[in-house]
C-alpha positions, 0 to 999 in steps of 0.5 A: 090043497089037502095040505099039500102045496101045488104050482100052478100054470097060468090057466089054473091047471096043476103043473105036477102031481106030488107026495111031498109035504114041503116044496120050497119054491123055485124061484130063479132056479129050475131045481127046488128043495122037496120034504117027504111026510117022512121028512126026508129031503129031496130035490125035484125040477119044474116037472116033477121029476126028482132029480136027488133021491129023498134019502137026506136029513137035510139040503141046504139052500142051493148056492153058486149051484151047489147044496150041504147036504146031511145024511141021516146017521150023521154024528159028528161029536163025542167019543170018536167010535161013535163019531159018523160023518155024513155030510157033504156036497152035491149040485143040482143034479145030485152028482156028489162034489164032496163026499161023506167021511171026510168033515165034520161041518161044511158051510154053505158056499159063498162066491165059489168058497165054502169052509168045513171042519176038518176030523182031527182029535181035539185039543185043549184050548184049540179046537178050530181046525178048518179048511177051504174048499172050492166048488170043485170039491178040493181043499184050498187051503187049511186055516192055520188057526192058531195065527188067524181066523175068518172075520166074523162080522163079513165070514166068507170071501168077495171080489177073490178076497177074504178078511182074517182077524190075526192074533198078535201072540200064540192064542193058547197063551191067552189066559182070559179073553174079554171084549176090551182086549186087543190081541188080534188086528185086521188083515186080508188072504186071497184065495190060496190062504196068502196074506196079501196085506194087514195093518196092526191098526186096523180094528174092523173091515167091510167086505171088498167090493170093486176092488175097494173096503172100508177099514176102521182106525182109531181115527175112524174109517178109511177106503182101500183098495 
C-alpha cells in the first residue's frame, strides 16, 4: 500500500504499522529481516516490534538462527591503515556471537558451521587464510590451506562431516594450474579439522547423508560410509 508492504490478519485488518521500505517475510520464523528508505538493515518480530536496531549495511538471511551481519564502514581489502572490519554475527535477538575487528569475510552457517577469513597480511601466491567457527562464535579449527581446502562443489559440513580436496605437493610449487591436472584428491574432516579418511583415487564426493556418500572413481561412482 503506498509502496510500503503489510501483513495482514485473516479478517484484512493490519497486523502492524511500519516505516520500513522492505519486509523480507517471516516465513517459518517469528523474526524478519527489515530495510529503512535509507537502506539500512534491521530485524523486527510479528508485531512489529524491532528487535535489532537498523544500524547494518546489511543481514543475511537468518540460518541455524544466526545472521552475518555488515556494518556500514566495512573495508575489508587495500592498504591495512585503511583496512576496517565490521562484520560479524548475531541471532534473532540482536545479541552479538561474533564480534566486528575480528575477520575480514564470514559465510553464512551451515548445520552449526560457518567459515571466515582470517585478517593476516597476504602473501604471494597464498592468500587463503581461513578458519571455522561454530554457532557459539569460537574458531574451531583454522584451515591449513596450504595441504587442503573445503570442497566447492558441496562447501559446508552434513552429518558432522565436511569434504576437503587435498593437494598432493606444496601449492605455491605449482607453476600453472589448469582443468586437466590432478594435483589434489578427495578426502573427509570431522568437526575438529582431523581427516578421518582420503583416497588418492577418489576424484569427486557428494555430501554425507545418513552416514553414507557417494565417491567417484575412475571406474565410476561408489557408496560409502
Amino acid at each position: 500500500l503506498d509502496g510500503r508492504p503489510y501483513f495482514i490478519n485473516r479478517t484484512g485488518e493490519f497486523s502492524f504499522d511500519h516505516p520500513y521500505s522492505e519486509i523480507l517475510g517471516f516465513d517459518y520464523n517469528d523474526y524478519s529481516i527489515v530495510i529503512t528508505d535509507t537502506k539500512k538493515y534491521g530485524v523486527i518480530d510479528k508485531t512489529g516490534r524491532l528487535l535489532v536496531d537498523t544500524i547494518y549495511k546489511k543481514i543475511e538471511s537468518f540460518s541455524d538462527g544466526l545472521a552475518v551481519v555488515t556494518g556500514m564502514n566495512h573495508k575489508p581489502y587495500g592498504k591495512p591503515k585503511k583496512v576496517v572490519l565490521e562484520i560479524g554475527v548475531i541471532n534473532a535477538a540482536g545479541q552479538i556471537i561474533v564480534p566486528f575487528g575480528k575477520y575480514k569475510e564470514i559465510s553464512n552457517f551451515k548445520n552449526g558451521f560457518a567459515t571466515a577469513e582470517l585478517d593476516v597480511a597476504p602473501q604471494q601466491g597464498y592468500y587463503n587464510h581461513a578458519a571455522v567457527i561454530g554457532t557459539d562464535g569460537t574458531e574451531r579449527f583454522v584451515i591449513p590451506a596450504k595441504k587442503w581446502y573445503l570442497y566447492y562443489a558441496n562447501d559446508g559440513f552434513s552429518s558432522g562431516l565436511a569434504n576437503i580436496e587435498i593437494y598432493k605437493t606444496d601449492p605455491e610449487k605449482i607453476k600453472q594450474w589448469s582443468s586437466d591436472d590432478s594435483k589434489t584428491y578427495i578426502g573427509t574432516i570431522d568437526s575438529n579439522g582431523k581427516i578421518i579418511h582420503s583416497d588418492q583415487n577418489w576424484k569427486g564426493i557428494t555430501p554425507f547423508h545418513n552416514g553414507r556418500a557417494f565417491v567417484k572413481e575412475k571406474e565410476g561412482w561408489f557408496l560409502i560410509n
